[in-house]
C-alpha positions as CSV (number, residue, x, y, z in Angstrom):
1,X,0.0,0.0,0.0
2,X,1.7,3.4,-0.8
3,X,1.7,6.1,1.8
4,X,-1.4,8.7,0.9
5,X,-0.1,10.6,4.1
6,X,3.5,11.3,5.9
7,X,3.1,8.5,8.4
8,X,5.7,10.0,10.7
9,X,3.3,12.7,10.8
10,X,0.5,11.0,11.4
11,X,2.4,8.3,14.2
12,X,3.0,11.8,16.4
13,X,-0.4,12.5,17.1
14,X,-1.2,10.7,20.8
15,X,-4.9,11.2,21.0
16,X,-4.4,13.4,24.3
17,X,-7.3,15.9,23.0
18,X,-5.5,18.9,24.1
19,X,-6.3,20.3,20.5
20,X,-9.5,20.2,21.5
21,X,-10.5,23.7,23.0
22,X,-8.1,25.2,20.6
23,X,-10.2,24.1,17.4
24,X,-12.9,26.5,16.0
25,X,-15.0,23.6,14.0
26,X,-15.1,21.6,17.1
27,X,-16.0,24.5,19.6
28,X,-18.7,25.1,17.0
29,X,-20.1,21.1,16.7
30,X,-18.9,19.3,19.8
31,X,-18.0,16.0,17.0
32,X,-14.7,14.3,17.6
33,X,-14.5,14.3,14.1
34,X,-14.4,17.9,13.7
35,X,-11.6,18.1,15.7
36,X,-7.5,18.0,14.5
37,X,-7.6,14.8,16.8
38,X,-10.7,13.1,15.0
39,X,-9.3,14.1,11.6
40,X,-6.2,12.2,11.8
41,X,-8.0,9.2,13.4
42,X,-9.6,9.2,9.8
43,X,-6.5,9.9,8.2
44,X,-5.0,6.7,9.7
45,X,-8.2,5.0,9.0
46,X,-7.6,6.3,5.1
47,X,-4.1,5.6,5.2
48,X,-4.9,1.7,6.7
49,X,-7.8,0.9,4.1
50,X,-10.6,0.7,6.4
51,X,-11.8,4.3,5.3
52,X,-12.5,5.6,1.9
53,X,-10.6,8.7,1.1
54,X,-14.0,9.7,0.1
55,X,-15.2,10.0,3.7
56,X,-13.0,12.5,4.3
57,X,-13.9,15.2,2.1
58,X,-16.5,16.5,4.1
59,X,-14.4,16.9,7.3
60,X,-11.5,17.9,4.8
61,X,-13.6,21.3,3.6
62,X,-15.0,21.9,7.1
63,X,-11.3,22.5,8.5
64,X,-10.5,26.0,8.7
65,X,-6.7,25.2,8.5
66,X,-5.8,27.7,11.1
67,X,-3.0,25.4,12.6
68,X,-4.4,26.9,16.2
69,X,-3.8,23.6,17.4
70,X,0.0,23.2,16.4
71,X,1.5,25.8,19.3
72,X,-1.0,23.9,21.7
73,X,0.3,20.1,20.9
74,X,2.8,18.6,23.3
75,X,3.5,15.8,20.5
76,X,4.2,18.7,17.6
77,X,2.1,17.2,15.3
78,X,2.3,19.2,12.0
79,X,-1.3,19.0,11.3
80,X,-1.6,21.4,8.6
81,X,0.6,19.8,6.5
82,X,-1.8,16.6,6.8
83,X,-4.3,18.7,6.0
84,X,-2.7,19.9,3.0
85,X,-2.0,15.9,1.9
86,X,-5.7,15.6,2.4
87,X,-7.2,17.9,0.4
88,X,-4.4,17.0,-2.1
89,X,-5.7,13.8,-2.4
90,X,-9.5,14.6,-2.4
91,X,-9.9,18.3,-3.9
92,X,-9.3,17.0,-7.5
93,X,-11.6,16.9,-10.6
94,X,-15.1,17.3,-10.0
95,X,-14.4,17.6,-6.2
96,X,-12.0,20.9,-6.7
97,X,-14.9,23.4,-5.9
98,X,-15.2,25.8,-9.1
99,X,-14.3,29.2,-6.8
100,X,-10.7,27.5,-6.4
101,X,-10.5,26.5,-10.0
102,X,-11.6,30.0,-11.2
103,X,-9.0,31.3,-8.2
104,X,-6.2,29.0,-9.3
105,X,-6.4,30.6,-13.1
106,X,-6.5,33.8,-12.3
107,X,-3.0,33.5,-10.3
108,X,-1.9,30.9,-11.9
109,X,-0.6,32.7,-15.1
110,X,1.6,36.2,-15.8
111,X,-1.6,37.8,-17.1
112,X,-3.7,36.9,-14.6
113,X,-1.0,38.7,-12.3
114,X,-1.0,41.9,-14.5
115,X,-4.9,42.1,-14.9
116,X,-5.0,41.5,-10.6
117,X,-2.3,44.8,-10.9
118,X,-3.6,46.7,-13.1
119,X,-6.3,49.5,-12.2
120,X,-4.2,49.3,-8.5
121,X,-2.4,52.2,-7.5
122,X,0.2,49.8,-5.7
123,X,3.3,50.1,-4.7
124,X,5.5,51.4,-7.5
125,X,8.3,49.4,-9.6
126,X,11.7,50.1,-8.3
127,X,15.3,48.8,-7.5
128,X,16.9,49.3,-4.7
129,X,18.4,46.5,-2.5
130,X,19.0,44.2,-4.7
131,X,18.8,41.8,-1.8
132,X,15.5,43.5,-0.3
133,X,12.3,42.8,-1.8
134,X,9.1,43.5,-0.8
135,X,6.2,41.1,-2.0
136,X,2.9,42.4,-3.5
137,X,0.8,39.8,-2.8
138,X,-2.2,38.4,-5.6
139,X,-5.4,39.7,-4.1
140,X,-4.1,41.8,-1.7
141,X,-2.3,44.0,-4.8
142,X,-6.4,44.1,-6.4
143,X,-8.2,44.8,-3.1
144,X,-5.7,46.4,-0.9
145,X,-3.0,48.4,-3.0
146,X,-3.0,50.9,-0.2
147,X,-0.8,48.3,1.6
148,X,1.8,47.7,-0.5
149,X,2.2,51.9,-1.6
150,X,2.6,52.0,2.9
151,X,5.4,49.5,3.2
152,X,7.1,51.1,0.2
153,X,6.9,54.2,1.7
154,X,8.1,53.1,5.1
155,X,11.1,51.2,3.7
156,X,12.5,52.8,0.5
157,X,15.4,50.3,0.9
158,X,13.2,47.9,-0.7
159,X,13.1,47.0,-3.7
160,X,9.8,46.1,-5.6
161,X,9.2,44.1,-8.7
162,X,5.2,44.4,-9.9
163,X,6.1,41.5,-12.5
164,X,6.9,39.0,-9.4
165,X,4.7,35.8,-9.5
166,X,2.3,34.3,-6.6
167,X,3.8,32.7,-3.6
168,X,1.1,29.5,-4.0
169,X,0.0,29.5,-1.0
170,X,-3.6,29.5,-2.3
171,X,-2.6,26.8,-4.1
172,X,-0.7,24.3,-1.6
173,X,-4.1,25.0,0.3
174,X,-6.4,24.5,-1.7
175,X,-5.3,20.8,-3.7
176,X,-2.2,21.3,-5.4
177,X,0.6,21.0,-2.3
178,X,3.1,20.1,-4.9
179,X,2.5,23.2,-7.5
180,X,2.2,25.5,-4.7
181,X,5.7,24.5,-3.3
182,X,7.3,24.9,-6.9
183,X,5.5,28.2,-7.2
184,X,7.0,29.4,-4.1
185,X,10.5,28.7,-5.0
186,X,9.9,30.2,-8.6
187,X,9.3,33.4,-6.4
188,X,12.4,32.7,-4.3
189,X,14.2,32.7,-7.4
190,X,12.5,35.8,-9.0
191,X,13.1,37.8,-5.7
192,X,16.8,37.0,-4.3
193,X,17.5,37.4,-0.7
194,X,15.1,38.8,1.7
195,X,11.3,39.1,1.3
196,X,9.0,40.9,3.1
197,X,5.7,40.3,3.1
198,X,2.3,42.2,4.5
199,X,0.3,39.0,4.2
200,X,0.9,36.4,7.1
201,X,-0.5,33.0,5.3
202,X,2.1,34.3,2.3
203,X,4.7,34.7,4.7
204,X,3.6,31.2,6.2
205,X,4.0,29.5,3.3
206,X,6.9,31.2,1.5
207,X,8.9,30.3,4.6
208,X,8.0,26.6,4.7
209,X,9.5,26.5,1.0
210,X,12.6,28.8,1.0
211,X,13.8,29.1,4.5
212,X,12.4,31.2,7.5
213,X,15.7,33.0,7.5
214,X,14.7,34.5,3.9
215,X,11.1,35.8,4.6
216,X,10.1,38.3,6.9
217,X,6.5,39.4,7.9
218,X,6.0,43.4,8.0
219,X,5.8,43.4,11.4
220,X,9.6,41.7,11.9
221,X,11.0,44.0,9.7
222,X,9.7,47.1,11.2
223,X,10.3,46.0,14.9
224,X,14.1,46.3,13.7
225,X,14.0,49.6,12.1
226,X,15.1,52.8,14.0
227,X,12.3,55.1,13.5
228,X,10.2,57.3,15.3
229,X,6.4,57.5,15.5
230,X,3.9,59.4,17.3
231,X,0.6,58.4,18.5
232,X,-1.9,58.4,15.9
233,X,-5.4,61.1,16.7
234,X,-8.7,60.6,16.1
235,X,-11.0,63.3,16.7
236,X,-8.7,65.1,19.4
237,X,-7.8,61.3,21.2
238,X,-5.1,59.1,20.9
239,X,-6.7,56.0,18.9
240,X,-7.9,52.7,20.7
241,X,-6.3,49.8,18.5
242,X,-6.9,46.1,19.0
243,X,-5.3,43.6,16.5
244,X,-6.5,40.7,14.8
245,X,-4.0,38.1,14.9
246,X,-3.2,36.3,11.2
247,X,-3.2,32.4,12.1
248,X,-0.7,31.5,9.8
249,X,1.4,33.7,11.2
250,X,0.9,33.3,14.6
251,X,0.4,29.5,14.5
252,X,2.9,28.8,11.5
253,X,5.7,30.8,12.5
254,X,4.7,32.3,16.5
255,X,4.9,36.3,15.5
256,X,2.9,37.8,18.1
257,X,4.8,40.4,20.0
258,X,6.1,42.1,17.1
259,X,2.4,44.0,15.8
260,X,1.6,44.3,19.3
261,X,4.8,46.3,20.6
262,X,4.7,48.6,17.0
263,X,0.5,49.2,18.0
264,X,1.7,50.5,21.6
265,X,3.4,53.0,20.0
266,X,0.4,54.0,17.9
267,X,-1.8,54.3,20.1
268,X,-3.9,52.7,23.2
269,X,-3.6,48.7,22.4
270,X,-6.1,46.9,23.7
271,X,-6.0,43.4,23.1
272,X,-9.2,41.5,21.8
273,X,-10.4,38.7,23.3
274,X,-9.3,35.8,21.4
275,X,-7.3,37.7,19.2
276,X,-5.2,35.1,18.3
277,X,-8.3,32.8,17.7
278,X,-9.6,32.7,13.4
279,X,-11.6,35.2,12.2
280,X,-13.1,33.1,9.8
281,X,-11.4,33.8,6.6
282,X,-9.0,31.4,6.7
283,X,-7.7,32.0,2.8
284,X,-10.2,30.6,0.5
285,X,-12.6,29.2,3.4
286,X,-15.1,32.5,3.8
287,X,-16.3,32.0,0.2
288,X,-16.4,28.2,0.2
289,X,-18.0,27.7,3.5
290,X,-19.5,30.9,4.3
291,X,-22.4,30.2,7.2
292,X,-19.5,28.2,8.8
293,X,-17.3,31.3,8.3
294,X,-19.8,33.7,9.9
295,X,-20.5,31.3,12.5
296,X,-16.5,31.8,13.8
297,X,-16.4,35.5,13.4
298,X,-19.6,36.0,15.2
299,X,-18.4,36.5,18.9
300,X,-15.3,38.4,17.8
301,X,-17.3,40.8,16.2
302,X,-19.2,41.2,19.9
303,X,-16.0,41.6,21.7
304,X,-14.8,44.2,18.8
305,X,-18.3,46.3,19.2
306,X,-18.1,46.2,23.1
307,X,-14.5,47.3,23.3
308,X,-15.4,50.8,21.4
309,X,-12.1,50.6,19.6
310,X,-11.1,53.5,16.8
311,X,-8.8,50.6,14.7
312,X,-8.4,47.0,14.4
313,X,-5.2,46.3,12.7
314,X,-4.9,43.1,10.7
315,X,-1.6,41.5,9.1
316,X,-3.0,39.1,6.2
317,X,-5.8,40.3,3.9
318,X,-8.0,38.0,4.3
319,X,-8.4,39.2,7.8
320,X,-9.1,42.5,6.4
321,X,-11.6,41.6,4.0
322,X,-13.2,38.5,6.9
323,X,-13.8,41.6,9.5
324,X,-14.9,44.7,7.2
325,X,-17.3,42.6,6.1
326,X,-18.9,41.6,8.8
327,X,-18.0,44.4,11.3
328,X,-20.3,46.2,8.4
329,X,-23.4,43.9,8.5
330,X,-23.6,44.3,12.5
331,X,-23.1,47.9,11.9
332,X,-19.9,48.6,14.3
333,X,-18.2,51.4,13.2
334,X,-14.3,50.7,14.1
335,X,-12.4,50.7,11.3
336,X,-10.3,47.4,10.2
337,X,-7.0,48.7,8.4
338,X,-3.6,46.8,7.6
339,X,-0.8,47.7,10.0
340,X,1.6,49.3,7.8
341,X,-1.0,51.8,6.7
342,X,-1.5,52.4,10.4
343,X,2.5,52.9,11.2
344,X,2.2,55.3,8.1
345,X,0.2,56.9,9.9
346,X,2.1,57.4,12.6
347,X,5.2,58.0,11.2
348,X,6.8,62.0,12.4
């Protein structure tokens, strides 16, 4: 029988359930099987032949993918790259929902890039460090541009190349682990030395594939600047800021401190509760599963309304998109903007 999951993987896993309070889909079910433990009793079941791959598709979708219950696992079971394996296995031909086809075109080719870039006052083309590079991100360059144009501005010692390819993260998520590992070294290759990125599931996955010692998350970077920044006003008052932790990069590669430490400088940080819990979006999981999705984010958006805060910063853009969305539909008015617009902000 050949291997349809890393076994060593798989053999870590004890059963001790201590992923269990740390798992969205199972705080919102109560099902072993909706749980990081439950899944990879199915994946051994899968990888033994007493379980039909089949059966775990369902399960396979449900999974936000957050990796919340990595930092928590005494054993260090790598569970999302099991999860990635699975969905490799099962998210192919007619069960490879047509949003991730559509999405997997779109980034998949150079023009798909340019059309993404191409009414988006992003960051503009330069060279600088040749060793430096700052990463535009695919949907982030079309929805966010403001983003990019910030870190640019903050650090002109970085170079940025608008003809760069996608990291394929979306794409080692979402079915095709292989393709999105060769599409990440591509980038590694197209962008030589150090990357910094604004979007932490980019950052999570870039690093996974080229080294953690080449990719850098906004927030890194800027905690080892020298600069000055003042507080940022709001109507006469220094801002109240809460953040909204990016899983990936909390969960994938433990940033934390960094956006917290640059936000007490901004302003008065107040942390959320559960900020380090998912929001919801979770990459291409708030379109394919979207009453799940707004089942996550519900309570968050209580604790954001009852904490009257001015920002919420966010360091992934699905974040950004997940929470002004819905902090929208319940009618909160704080604002949800990406941290290196808010350090721009602040910046003397």
């Amino acid at each position: 029988m050949s291997e349809k999951f890393s076994q060593d993987k798989l053999d870590r896993c004890i059963s001790c359930g201590y992923c269990l309070p740390a798992c969205p889909t199972y705080q919102l079910t109560g099902a072993e099987e909706s749980s990081p433990r439950g899944r990879i009793t199915l994946m051994r079941a899968v990888q033994s032949g007493k379980l039909e791959p089949e059966n775990l598709l369902a399960e396979s979708g449900f999974c936000l993918g957050c990796r919340a219950c990595e930092p928590v696992c005494p054993a260090g079971v790598e569970y999302g790259v099991l999860l990635e394996e699975a969905r490799e296995i099962l998210w192919q031909g007619k069960n490879r929902p047509l949003i991730i086809r559509g999405l997997f075109l779109i980034v998949g080719n150079k023009l798909g890039m340019k059309l993404l870039g191409l009414l988006s006052p992003m960051a503009k083309e330069r060279k600088s460090n040749p060793e430096l590079h700052l990463m535009l991100g695919c949907f982030e360059r079309r929805l966010y541009p403001d983003v990019s144009k910030a870190a640019a501005k903050l650090a002109p010692e970085v170079s940025v190349c608008k003809e760069q390819g996608c990291c394929g993260a979306l794409h080692a998520h979402n079915g095709e682990l292989e393709k999105g590992k060769e599409m990440a070294r591509q980038l590694g290759e197209q962008l030589p030395g150090t990357i910094i990125t604004t979007a932490g599931g980019c950052a999570a996955h870039l690093s996974s594939v080229i080294g953690r010692d080449r990719v850098k998350e906004f927030s890194e970077y800027w905690s080892t600047k020298e600069s000055s920044v003042s507080k940022v006003q709001n109507n006469g008052h220094t801002i109240r800021v809460g953040l909204q932790d990016s899983c990936h990069l909390r969960n994938g590669m433990g940033v934390t401190q960094e956006p917290r430490e640059i936000l007490k400088q901004l302003g008065d940080y107040v942390e959320i509760p559960n900020a380090g819990g998912c929001c919801g979006a979770a990459g291409s999981y708030s379109l394919l599963q979207k009453p799940n999705s707004r089942k996550v984010v519900s309570q968050k958006v209580k604790d954001i309304a009852a904490l009257n805060l001015d920002y919420v910063a966010t360091v992934n853009p699905g974040c950004t998109r997940q929470l002004v969305t819905e902090l929208r539909r319940a009618k909160v008015k704080t604002k949800v903007i990406h941290l290196a617009e808010l350090v721009a902000m602040g910046i003397k």
